[in-house]
SERO-4910 file (N, C-alpha, C, O; in steps of 0.05 Angstrom, whole numbers):
BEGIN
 pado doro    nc1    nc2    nc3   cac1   cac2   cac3    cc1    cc2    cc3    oc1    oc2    oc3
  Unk    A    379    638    -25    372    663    -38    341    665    -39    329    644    -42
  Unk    A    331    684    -37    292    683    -26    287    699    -52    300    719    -59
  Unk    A    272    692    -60    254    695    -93    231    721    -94    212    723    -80
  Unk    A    238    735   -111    225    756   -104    201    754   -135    209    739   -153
  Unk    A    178    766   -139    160    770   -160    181    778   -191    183    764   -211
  Unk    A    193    799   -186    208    809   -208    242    792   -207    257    794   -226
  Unk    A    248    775   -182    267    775   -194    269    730   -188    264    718   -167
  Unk    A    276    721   -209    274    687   -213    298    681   -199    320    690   -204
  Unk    A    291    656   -174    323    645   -169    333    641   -181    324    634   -203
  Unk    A    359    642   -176    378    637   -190    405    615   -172    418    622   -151
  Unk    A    407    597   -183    405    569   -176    433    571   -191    434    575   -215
  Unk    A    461    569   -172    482    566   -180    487    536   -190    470    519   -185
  Unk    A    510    532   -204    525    512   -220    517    490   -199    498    474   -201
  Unk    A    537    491   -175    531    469   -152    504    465   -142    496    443   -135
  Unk    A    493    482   -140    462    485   -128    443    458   -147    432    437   -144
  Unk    A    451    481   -169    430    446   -187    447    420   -198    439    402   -213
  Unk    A    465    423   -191    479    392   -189    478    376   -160    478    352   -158
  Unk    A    475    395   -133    462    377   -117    432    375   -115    420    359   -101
  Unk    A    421    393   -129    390    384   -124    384    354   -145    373    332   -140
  Unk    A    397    365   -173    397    336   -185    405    312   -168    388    296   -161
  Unk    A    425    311   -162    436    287   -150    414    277   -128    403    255   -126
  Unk    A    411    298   -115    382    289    -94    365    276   -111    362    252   -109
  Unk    A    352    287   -128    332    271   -144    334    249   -155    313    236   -157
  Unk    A    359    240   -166    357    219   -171    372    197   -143    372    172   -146
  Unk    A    381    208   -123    382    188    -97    356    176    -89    354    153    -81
  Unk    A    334    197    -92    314    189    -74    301    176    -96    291    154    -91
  Unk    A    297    185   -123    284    159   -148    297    128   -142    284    108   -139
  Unk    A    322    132   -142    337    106   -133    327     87   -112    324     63   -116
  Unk    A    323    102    -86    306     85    -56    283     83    -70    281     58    -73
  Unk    A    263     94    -81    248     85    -81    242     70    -91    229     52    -81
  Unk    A    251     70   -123    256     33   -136    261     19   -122    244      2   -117
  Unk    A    285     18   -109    294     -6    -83    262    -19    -67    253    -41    -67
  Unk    A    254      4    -57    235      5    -42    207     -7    -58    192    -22    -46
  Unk    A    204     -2    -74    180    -16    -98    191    -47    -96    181    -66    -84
  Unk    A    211    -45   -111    221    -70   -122    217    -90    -94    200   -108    -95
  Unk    A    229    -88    -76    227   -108    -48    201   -106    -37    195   -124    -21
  Unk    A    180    -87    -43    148    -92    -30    140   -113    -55    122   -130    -52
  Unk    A    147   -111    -70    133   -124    -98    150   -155   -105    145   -169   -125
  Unk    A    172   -163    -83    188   -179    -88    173   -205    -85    154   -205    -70
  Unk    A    181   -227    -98    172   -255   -100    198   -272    -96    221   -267   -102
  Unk    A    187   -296    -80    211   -310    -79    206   -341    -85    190   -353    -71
  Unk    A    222   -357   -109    220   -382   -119    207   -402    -96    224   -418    -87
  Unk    A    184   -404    -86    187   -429    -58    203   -460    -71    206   -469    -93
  Unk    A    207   -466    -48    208   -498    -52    194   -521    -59    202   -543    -68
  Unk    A    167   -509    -51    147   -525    -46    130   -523    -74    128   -501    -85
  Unk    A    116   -555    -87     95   -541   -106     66   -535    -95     48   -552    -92
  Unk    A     64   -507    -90     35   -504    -71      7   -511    -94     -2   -495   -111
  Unk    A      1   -529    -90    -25   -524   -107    -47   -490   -106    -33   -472    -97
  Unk    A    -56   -487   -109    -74   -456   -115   -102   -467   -109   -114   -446   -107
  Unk    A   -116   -482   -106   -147   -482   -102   -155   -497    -86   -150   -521    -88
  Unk    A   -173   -484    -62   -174   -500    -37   -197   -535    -42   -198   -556    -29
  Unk    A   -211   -526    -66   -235   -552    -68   -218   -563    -84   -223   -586    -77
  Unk    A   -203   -566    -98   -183   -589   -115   -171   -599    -95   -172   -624    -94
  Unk    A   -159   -586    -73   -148   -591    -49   -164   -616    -27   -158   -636    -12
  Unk    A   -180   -606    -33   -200   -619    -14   -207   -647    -25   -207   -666     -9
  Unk    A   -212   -651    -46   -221   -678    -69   -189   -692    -66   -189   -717    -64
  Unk    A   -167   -680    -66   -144   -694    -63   -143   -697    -37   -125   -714    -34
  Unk    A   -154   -689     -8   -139   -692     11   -157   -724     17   -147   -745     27
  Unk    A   -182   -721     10   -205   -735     14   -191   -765      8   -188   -785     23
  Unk    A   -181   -760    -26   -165   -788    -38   -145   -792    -38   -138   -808    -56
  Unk    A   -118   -777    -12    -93   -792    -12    -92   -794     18    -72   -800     31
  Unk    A   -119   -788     27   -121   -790     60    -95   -770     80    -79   -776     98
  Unk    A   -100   -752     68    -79   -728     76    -98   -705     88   -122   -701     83
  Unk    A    -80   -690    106    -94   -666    114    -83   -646     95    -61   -648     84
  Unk    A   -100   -626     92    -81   -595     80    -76   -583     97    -87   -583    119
  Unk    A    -46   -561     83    -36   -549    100    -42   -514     73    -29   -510     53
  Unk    A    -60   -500     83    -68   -480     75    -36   -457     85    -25   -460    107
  Unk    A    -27   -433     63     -9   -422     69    -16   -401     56    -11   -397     32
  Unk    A    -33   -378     76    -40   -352     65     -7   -328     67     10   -323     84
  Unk    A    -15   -321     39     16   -297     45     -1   -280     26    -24   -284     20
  Unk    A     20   -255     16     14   -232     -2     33   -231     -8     51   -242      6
  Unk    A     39   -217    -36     59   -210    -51     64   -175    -32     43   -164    -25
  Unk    A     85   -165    -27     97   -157    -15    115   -159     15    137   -149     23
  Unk    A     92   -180     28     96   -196     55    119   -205     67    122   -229     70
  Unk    A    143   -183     78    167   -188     85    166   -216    100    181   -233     90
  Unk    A    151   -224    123    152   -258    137    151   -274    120    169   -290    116
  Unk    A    127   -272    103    120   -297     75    144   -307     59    148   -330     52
  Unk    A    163   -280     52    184   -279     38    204   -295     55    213   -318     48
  Unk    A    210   -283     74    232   -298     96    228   -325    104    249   -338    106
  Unk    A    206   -338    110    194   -367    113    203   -373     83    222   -389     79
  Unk    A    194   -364     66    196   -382     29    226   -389     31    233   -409     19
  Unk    A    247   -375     46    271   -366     41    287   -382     58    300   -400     47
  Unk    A    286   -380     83    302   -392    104    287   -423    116    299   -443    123
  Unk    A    259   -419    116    253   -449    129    249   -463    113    265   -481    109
  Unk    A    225   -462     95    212   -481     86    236   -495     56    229   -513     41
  Unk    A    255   -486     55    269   -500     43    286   -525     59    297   -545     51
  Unk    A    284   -513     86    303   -538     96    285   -569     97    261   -572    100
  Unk    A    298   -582     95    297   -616     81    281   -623    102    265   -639     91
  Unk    A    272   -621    136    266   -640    149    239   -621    151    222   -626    168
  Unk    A    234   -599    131    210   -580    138    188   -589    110    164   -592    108
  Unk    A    209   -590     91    201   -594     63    189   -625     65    167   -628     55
  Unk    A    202   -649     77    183   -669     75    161   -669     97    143   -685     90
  Unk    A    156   -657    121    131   -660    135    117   -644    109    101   -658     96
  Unk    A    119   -619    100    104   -613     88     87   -624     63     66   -614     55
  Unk    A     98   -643     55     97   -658     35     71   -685     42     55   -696     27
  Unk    A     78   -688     73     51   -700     87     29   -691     76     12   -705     66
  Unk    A     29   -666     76     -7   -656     72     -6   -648     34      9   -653     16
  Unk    A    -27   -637     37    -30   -633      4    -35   -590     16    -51   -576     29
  Unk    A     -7   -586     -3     -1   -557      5    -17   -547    -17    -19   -557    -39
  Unk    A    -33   -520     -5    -41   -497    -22    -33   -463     -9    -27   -452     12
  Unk    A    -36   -458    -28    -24   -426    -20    -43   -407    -40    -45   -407    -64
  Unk    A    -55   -392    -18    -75   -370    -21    -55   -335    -18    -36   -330     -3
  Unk    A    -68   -319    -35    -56   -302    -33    -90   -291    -14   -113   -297    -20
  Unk    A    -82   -276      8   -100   -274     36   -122   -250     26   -146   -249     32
  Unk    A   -110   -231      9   -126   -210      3   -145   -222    -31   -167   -214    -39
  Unk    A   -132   -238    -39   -149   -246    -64   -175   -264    -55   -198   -263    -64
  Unk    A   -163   -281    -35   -177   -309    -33   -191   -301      2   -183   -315     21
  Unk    A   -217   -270      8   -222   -263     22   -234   -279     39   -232   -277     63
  Unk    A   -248   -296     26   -278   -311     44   -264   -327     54   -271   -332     77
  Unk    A   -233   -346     42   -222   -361     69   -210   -359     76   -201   -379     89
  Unk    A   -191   -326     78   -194   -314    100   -203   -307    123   -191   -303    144
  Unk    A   -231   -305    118   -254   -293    133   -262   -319    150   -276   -314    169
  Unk    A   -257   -342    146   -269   -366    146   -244   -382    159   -249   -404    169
  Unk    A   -227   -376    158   -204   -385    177   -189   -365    194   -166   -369    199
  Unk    A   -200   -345    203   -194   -317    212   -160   -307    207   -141   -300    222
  Unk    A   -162   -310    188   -128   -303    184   -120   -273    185   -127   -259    166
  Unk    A   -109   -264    200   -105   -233    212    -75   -227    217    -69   -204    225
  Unk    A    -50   -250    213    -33   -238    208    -17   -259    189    -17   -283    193
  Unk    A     -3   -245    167     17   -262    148     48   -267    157     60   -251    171
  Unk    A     56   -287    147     41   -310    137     24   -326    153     33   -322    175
  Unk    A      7   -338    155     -6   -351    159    -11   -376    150    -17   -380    126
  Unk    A    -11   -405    172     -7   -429    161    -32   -446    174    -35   -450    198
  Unk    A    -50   -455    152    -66   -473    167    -76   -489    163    -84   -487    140
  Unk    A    -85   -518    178    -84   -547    178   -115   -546    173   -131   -535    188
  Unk    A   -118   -556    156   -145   -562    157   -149   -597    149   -131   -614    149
  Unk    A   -179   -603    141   -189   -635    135   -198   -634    112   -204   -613    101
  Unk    A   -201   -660    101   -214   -664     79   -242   -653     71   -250   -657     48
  Unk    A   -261   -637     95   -276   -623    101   -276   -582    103   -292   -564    106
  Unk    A   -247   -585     98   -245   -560    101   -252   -551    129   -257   -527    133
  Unk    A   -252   -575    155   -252   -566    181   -226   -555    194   -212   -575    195
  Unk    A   -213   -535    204   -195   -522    216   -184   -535    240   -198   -539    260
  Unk    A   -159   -543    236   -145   -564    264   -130   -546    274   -139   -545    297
  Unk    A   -110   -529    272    -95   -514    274    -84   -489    257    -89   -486    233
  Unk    A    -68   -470    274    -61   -456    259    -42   -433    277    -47   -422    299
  Unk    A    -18   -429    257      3   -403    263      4   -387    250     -1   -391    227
  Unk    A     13   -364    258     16   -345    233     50   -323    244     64   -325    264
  Unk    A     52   -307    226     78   -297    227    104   -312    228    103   -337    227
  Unk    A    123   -300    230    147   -325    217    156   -329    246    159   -316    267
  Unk    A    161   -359    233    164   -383    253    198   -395    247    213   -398    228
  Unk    A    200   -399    270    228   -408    270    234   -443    262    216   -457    273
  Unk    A    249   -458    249    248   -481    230    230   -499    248    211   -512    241
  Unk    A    243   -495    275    232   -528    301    207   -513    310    189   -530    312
  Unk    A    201   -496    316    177   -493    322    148   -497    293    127   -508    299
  Unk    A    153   -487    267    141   -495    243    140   -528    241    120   -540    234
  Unk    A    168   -541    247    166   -567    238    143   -587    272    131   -609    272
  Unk    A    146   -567    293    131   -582    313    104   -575    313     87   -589    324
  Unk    A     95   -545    295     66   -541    286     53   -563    267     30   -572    270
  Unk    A     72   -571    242     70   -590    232     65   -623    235     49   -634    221
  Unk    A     77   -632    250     82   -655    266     48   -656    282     32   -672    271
  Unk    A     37   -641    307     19   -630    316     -5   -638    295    -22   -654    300
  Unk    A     -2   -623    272    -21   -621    258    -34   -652    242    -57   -658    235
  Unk    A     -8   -667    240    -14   -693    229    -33   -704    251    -56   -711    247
  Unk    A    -15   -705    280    -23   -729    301    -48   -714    306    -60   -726    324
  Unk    A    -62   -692    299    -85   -687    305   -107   -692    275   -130   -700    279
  Unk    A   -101   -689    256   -114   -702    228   -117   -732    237   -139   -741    239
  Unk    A    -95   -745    241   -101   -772    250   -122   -776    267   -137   -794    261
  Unk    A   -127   -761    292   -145   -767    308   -171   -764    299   -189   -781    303
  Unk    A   -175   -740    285   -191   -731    275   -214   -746    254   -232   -733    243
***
């Protein structure tokens, strides 16, 4: 019905019970939609948070770090927290190094400083904070656990 100056639509019984219903369908997705960009997921791992505590520990348990940039919304970050890094033969290489986990947009400069350009992002560094390696986006269990592996026998050399 097309709305004229003098005369107000007029919006039958069904009319505004499907426009309601529309409104609250699409309020609905979009919660969905909030709620899963904004989602967190329990890791496995206890990531330490600060790369120079990191560094003073890697220095004195003679370990490399394994740096793990993500963001809170980060569908891969989520899916790695979820499907790999809980499995047992991923969780103890990891345990090799002294884990930290940077959120990539907070923690810019080592970012900037380990060129990290896509999440997740995983990377080996030295008791120096020198860069040995590094992957990013989600990785499948045997290829993560052979980035890992890699990253020791090259700390060792190192």
């Amino acid at each position: 019905m097309k709305r004229t100056a003098d005369k107000p639509l007029d919006l039958t019984r069904n009319n505004r019970i499907t426009t309601i219903l529309g409104l609250i369908a699409v309020g609905v997705l979009a919660g969905i939609m909030v709620s899963q960009r904004f989602s967190t997921v329990e890791s496995a791992v206890d990531w330490g948070k600060d790369l120079k505590v990191a560094m003073a520990a890697s220095t004195a348990e003679n370990k490399p770090i394994l740096l793990n940039f993500s963001s809170r919304g980060c569908t891969y970050c989520v899916q790695m927290e979820k499907e790999v890094i809980p499995q047992d033969e991923i969780l103890a290489a990891i345990y090799k190094y002294i884990p930290v986990k940077l959120d990539a947009f907070e923690s810019e400069e080592e970012s900037v400083r380990y060129d990290v350009k896509y999440l997740p992002a995983y990377v080996i560094v030295d008791s120096k904070g020198t860069k040995l390696g590094m992957v990013d986006g989600f990785q499948p269990a045997d290829e993560f656990k052979a980035f890992l592996d890699q990253g020791l026998a090259l700390a060792e050399r190192h």
